[in-house]
C-alpha positions as CSV (number, residue, x, y, z in Angstrom):
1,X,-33.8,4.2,21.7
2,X,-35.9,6.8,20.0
3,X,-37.8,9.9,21.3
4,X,-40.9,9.3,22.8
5,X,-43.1,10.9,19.9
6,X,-40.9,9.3,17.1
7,X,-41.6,5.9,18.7
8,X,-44.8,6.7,19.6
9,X,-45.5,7.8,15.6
10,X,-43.5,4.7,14.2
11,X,-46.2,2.4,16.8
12,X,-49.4,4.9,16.0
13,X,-49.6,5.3,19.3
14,X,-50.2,8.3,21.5
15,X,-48.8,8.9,24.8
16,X,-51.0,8.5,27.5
17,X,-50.0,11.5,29.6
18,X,-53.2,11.4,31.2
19,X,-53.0,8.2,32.3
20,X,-49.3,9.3,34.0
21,X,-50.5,11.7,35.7
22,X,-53.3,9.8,37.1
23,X,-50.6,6.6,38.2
24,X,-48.5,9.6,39.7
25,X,-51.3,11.5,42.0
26,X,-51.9,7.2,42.9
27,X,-48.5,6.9,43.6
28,X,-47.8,10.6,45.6
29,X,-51.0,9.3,47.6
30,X,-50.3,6.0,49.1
31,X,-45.9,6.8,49.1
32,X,-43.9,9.1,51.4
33,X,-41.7,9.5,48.4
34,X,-42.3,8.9,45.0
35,X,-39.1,9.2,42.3
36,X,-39.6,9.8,38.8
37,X,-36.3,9.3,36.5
38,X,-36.4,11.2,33.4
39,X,-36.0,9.7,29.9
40,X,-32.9,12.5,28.9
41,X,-32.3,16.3,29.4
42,X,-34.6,18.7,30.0
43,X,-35.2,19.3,27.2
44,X,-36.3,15.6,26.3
45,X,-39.5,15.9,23.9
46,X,-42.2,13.6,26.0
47,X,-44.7,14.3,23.1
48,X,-44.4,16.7,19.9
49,X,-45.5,19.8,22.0
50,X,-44.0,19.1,25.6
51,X,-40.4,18.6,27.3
52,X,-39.5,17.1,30.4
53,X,-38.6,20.4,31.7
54,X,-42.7,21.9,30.5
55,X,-44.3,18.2,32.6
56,X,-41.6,19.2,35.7
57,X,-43.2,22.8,35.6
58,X,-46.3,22.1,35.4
59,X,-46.5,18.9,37.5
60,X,-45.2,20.7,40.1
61,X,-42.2,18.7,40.2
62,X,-39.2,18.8,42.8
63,X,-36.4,18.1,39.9
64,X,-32.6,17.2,40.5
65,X,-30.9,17.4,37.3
66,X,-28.0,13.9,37.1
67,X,-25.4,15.1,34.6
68,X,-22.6,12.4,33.8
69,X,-19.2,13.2,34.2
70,X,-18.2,13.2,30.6
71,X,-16.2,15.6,28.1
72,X,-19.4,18.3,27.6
73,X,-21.0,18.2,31.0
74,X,-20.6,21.7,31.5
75,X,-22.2,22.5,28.7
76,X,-24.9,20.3,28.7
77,X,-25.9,21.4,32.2
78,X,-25.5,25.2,31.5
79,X,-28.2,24.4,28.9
80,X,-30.4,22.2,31.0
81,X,-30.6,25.0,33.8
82,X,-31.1,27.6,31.3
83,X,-34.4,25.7,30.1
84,X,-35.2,24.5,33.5
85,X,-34.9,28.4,34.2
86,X,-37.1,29.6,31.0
87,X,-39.6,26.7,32.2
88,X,-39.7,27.7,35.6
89,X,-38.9,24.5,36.8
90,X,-38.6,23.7,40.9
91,X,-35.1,22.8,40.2
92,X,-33.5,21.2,43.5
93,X,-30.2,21.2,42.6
94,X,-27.4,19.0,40.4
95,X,-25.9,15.3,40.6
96,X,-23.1,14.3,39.1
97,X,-22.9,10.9,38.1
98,X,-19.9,9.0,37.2
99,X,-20.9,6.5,34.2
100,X,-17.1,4.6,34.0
101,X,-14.4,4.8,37.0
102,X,-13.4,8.3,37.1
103,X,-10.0,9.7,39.5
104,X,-10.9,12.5,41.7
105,X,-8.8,14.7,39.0
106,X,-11.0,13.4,36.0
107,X,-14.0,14.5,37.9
108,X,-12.6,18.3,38.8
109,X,-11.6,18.4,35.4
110,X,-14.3,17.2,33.6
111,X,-17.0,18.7,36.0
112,X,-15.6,21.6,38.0
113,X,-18.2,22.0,40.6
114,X,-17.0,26.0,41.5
115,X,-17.4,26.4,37.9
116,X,-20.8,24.8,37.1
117,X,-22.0,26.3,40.4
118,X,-21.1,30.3,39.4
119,X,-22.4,29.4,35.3
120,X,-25.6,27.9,36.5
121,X,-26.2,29.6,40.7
122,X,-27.4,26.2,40.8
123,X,-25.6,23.9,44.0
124,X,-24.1,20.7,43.0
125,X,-25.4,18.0,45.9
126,X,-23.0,15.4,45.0
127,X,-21.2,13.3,43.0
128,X,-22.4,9.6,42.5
129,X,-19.7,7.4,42.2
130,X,-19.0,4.3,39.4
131,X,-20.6,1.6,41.8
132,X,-19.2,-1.5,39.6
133,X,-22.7,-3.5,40.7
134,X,-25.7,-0.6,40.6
135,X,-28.1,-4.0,42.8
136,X,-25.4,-3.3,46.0
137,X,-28.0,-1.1,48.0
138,X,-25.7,-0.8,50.9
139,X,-23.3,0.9,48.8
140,X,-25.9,3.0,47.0
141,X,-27.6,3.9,49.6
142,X,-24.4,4.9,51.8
143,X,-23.6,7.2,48.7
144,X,-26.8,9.5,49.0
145,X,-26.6,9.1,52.8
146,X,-23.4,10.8,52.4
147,X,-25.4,14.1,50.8
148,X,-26.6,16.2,53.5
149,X,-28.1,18.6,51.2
150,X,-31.4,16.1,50.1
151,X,-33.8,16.1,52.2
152,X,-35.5,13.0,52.5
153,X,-38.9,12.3,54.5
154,X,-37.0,11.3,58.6
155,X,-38.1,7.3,58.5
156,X,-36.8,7.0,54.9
157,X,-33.3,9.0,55.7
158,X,-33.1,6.6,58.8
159,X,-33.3,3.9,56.1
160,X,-30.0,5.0,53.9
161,X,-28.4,5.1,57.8
């Protein structure tokens, strides 16, 4: 697990962005909804010049920003909405994700959403459980069906019902 330029350099390869961006206009053409999952923060390098947060910008990008529930999370997110700020990212709001089985008092603790909300003016949406086995779509889908802040196209939000 390396950046994308360092194990692009140790292959002598370049990164196609080109080529991404082609499969995504593809993608956003035939799809009602297309989902991209970043490969880090915002502030990811994707190649020696660009971040995540400069390809959200100036792809245009709806972006939720998924922040694990960890010691550091309210740092890490002030940062990543400070840079999705300076990049002028179309920032839709945050996630929190639980990685391990978290109480309802490790979460608040950890992750005070009234606190990350008033540091970053940026809403929380919701916090995504531990689901023990990530392939049980009932359950994952009940989670974000539970979120009434994302707004998904009607026929896919009937879907999650």
């Amino acid at each position: 697990p390396l950046a994308p330029p360092v194990a692009a350099d140790l292959e002598g390869r370049d990164i196609p962005l080109g080529t991404v961006w082609q499969a995504l206009l593809n993608l956003q053409k035939s799809q009602d909804l297309v989902l991209i999952e970043g490969l880090g923060g915002l502030g990811c390098p994707v190649t020696h010049e660009l971040t995540l947060a400069d390809l959200a910008a100036q792809w245009r990008l709806k972006t939720l920003l998924v922040v694990p529930v960890k010691l550091g999370a309210i740092s890490q997110t002030v940062a990543n909405i400070a840079l999705a700020e300076q990049k002028k990212v179309n920032l839709g709001g945050i996630i929190l994700n639980c990685l391990e089985p978290r109480t309802e008092m490790e979460i608040e603790q950890l992750t005070p959403i009234d606190l990350i909300q008033s540091l970053t003016n940026c809403p929380v949406l919701g916090v995504f459980p531990f689901i023990e086995d990530r392939r049980d779509l009932d359950k994952l889908a009940s989670v974000v069906a539970s979120w009434p802040e994302i707004k998904l196209p009607a026929h896919l939000n009937c879907l999650l019902r």
